[in-house]
BAKOL-874454 format. One line per 4 residues: their letters; for each residue x, y, z of C-alpha. Coordinates in Angstrom, 1 decimal. Each point is the difference from the previous one (the first is absolute). Layout:
<atoms>
a	X Y Z; ...
</atoms>
This chain:
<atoms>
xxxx	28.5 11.4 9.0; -1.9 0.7 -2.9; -3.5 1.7 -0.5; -2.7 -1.5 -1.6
xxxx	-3.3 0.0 -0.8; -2.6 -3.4 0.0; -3.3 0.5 -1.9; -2.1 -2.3 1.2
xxxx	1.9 0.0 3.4; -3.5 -1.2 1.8; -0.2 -3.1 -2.0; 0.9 -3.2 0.1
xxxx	2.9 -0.1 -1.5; 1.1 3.4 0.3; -0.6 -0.7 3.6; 2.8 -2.3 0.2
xxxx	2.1 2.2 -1.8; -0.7 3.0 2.2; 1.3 -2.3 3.0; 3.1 -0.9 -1.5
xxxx	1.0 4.0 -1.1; -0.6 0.6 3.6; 2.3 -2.8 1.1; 2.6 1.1 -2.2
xxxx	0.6 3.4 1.1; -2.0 1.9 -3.0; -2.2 3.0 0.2; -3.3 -1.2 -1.0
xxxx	-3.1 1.8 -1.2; -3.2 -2.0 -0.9; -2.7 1.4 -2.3; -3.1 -2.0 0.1
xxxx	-3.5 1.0 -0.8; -1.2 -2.1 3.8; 1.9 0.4 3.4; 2.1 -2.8 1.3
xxxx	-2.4 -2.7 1.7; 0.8 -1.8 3.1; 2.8 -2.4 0.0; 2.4 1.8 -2.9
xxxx	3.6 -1.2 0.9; 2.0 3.0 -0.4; 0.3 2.5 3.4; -2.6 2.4 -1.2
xxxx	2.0 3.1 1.9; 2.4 -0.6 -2.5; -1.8 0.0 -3.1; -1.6 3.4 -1.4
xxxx	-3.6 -0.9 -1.4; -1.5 2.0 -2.4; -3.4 -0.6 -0.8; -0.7 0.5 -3.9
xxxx	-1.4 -1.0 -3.3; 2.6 -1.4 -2.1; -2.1 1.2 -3.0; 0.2 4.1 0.7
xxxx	3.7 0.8 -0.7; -0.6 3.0 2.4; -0.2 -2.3 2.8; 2.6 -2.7 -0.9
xxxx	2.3 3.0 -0.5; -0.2 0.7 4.3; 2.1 -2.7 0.0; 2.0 -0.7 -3.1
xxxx	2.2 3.0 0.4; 3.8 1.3 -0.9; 2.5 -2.1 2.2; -2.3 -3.5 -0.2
xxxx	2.9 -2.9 -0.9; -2.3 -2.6 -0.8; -4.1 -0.7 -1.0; -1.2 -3.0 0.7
xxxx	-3.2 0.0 -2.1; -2.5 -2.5 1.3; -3.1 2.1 0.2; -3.0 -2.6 -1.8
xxxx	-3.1 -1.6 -0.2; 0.7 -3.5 0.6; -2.5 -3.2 0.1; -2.4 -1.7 -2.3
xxxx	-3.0 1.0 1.9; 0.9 3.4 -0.3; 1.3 -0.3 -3.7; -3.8 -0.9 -0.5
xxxx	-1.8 2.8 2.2; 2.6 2.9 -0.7; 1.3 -0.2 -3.6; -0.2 3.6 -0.5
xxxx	2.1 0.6 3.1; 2.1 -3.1 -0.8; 1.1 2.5 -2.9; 0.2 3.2 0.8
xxxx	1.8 -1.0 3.4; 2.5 -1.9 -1.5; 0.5 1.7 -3.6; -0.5 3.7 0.9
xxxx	1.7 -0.7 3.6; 3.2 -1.6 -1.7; 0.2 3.2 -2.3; 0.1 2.4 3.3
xxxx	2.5 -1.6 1.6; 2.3 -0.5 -3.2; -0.6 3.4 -0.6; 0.7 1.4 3.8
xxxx	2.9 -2.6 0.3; 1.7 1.6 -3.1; -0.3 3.6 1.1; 1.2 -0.6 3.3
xxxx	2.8 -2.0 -1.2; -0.9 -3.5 1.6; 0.7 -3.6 -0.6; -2.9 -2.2 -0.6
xxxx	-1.5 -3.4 0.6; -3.1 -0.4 -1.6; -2.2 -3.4 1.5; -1.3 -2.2 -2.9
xxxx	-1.7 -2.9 0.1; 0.2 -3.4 -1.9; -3.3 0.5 -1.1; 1.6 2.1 -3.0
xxxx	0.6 -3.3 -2.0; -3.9 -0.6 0.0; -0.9 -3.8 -1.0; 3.3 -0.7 -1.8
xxxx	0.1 -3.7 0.2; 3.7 -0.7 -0.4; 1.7 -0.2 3.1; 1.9 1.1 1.9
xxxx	0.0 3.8 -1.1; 3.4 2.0 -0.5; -0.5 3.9 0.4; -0.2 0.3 -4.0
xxxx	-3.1 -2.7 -0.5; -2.7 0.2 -1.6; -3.3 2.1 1.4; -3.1 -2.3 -0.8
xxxx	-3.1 1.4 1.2; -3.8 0.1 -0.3; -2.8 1.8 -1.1; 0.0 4.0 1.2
xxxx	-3.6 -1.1 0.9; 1.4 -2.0 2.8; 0.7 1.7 3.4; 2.5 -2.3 0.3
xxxx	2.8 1.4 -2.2; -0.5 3.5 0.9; 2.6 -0.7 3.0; 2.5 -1.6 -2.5
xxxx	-0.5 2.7 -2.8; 0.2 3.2 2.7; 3.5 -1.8 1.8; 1.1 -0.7 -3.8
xxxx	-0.7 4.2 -1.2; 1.6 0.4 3.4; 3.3 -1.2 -1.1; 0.0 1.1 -3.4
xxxx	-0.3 3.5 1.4; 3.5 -0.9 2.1; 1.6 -1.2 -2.8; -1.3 3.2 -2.1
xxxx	1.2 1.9 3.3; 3.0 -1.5 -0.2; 1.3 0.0 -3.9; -1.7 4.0 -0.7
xxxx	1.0 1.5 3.3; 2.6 -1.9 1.8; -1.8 -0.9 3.2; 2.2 -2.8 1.9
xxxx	-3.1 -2.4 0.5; 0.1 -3.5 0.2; -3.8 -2.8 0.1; 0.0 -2.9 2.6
xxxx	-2.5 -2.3 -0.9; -1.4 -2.0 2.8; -1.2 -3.7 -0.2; -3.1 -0.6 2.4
xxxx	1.6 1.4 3.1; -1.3 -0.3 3.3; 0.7 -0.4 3.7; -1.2 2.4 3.3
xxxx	-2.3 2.3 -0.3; -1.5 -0.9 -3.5; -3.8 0.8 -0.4; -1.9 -3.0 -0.3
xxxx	-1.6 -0.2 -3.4; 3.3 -2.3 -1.3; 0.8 -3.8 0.1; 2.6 0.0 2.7
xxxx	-1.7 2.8 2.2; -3.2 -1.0 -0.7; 0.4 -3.4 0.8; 2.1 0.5 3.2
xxxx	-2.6 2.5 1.1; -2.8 -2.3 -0.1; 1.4 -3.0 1.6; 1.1 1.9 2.7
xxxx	-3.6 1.1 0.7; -1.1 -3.6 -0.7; -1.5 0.2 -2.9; 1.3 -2.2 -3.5
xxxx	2.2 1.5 -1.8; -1.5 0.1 -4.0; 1.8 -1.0 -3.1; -1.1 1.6 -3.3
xxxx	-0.8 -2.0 -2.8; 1.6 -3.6 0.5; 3.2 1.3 1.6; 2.5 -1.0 -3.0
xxxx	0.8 3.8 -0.5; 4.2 0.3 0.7; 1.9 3.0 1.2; 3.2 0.5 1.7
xxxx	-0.9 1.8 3.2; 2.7 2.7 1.3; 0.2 0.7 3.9; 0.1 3.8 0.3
xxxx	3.2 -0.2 1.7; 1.9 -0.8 -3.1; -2.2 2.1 -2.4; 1.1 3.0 2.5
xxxx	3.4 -1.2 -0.4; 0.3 0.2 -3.5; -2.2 3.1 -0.3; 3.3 1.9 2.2
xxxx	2.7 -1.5 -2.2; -2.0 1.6 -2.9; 0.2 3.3 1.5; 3.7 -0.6 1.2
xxxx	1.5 -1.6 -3.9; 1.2 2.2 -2.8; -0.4 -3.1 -1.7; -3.6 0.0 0.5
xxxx	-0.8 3.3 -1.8; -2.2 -0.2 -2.8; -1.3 -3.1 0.6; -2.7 -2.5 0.9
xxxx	0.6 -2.6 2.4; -2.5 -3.3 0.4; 0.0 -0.6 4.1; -1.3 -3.0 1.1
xxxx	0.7 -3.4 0.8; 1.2 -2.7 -1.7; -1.7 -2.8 1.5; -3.5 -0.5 -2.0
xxxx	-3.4 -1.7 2.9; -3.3 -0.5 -1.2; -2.5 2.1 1.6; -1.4 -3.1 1.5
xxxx	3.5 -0.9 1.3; 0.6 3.3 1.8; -3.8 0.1 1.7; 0.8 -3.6 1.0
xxxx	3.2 0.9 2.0; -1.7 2.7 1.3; -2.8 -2.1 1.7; 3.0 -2.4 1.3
xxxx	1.8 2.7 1.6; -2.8 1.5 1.3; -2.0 -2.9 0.9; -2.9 1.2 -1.7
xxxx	-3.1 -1.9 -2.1; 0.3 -1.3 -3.3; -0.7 2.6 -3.1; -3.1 0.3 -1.7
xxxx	0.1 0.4 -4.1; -1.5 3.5 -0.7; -1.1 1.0 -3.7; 1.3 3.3 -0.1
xxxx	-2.6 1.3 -2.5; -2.5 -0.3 2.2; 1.7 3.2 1.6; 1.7 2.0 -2.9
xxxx	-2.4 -1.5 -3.0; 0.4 -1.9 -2.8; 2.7 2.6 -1.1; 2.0 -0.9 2.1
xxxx	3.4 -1.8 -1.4; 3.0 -1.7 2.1; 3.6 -1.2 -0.8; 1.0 -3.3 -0.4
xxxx	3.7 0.5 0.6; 2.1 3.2 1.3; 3.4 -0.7 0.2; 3.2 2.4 0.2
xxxx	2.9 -0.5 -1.6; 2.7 1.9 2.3; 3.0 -0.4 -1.8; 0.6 3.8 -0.1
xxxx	0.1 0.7 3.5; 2.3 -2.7 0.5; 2.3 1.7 -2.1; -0.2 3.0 0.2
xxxx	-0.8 0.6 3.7; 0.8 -3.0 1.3; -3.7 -0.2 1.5; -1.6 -3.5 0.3
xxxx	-3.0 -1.0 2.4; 1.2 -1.6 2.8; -3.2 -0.7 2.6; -1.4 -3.3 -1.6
xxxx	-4.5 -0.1 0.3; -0.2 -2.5 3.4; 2.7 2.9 2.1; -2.3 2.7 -1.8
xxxx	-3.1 -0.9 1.1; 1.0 -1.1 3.5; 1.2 3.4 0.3; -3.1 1.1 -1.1
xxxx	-2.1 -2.0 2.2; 2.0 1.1 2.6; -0.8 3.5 -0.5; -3.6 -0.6 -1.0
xxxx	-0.4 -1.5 3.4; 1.6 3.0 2.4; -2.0 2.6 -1.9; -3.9 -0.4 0.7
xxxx	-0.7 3.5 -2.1; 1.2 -1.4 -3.0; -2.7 -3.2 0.5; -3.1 2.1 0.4
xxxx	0.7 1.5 -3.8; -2.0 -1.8 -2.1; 0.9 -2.0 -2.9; -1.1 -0.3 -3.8
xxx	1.2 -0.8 -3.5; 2.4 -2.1 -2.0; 3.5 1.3 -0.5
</atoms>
């Protein structure tokens, strides 16, 4: 039994995570700046929650404290439609955050896994993206990149944490994960969300866009062989699938299984403005995990989202959130 720490424990993802410490026998604490909502997965009794701003070290320190084994660092703002309202808290969340808990983690002795995010490589249009490609981005006047350049300060100051100090810190970066309990403002859970209220799912632009979506099963999976490797310490990992769907493909499938009403083409800049950017391609290349870690994805998109549906369908709560924004 090991004790950890989950930033971010509340979320989506970390959510997952949380639920799989649990199962595993480990002593889990959660710091979150909200309070669980209704239908997180791990038994709550066994969980401390502390309720905190990631930003104030103070606070963070409550729970990153001598004796931790392992942070799990997933604390961030996360989705397009907040990239465009918050990028001042896009920043300071996810820069100044990562510094706290690097620096806690390193006092109190503790392993780390720090959550990235494919959206460090940007725009680069050569595919698909080892961990050492190329960053391509936009204008700093576009709200757009201020989630990839925060996530990509984010693991320079783990690398820096690592090579002046020592810190035994390793980066996942995940490939458009989802699955249960995903807020609705993303393709899958958006779409999923509103066929099952009856309403058309929406594809952005003309739908062409690829990515290699990654059930949160297997991201979880190779997000606790991280923490478990030696092998894994002092680096970057891209986690994601390898199997690359058009956007239109995936809200297709989704209307099949869920026997919902054809999509309707959205221009997204009618929402986010004529700022806004998308990617034409964002695919992984996993070759690293497979080697070192032995981690591949295993649940292919049609057992994903039937999983998902699944889910979707037993909890009513999560279908009265409302939905918004491209992922």
């Amino acid at each position: 039994m090991a004790k950890v720490v989950v930033t971010g424990g509340c979320g989506f993802v970390g959510s997952h995570l949380v639920e799989r410490l649990v199962e595993q026998g480990d002593e889990v604490v959660v710091f979150d700046g909200a309070a669980p909502p209704p239908g997180q997965g791990a038994r709550q009794e066994a969980v401390r929650y502390i309720v905190g701003d990631i930003r104030s070290e103070g606070q963070l320190a409550s729970a990153v404290t001598r004796g931790v084994d392992v942070v799990y660092h997933l604390a961030a703002v996360v989705g397009v439609d907040r990239y465009v309202d918050r990028p001042l808290d896009v920043i300071d969340i996810n820069l100044n955050g990562t510094r706290n808990v690097l620096e806690l983690s390193e006092k109190a002795g503790a392993r780390v896994v720090v959550a990235s995010t494919s959206e460090v490589f940007g725009k680069n249009p050569v595919v698909p993206w080892d961990e050492d490609a190329d960053r391509v981005v936009g204008s700093t006047a576009t709200e757009r990149w201020s989630y990839s350049s925060s996530k990509a300060l984010a693991e320079h100051l783990t690398f820096g944490y690592i090579r002046q100090h020592g810190l035994a810190a390793s980066i996942v970066r995940y490939f458009n994960v989802y699955g249960p309990r995903q807020r609705p403002a993303f393709v899958v859970s958006r779409s999923v969300h509103r066929a099952l209220r009856g309403l058309p799912p929406l594809i952005y632009d003309d739908g062409r866009q690829t990515r290699c979506f990654t059930y949160v099963g297997d991201a979880i999976d190779a997000t606790i062989t991280v923490a478990a490797a030696d092998k894994a310490l002092g680096e970057a990992f891209n986690i994601g699938s390898s199997h690359e769907s058009t956007i239109r493909q995936v809200v297709e499938l989704v209307v099949e299984l869920t026997g919902g009403t054809l999509a309707v083409p959205v221009d997204p800049r009618a929402s986010f403005g004529e700022s806004y950017q998308d990617l034409s391609r964002r695919i992984p290349d996993t070759a690293k995990a497979q080697a070192l870690l032995g981690w591949k994805s295993t649940v292919d998109l049609r057992e994903g989202l039937t999983r998902t549906i699944e889910w979707a369908r037993a909890n009513p709560w999560w279908l009265e959130q409302d939905d918004s924004g491209p992922s």
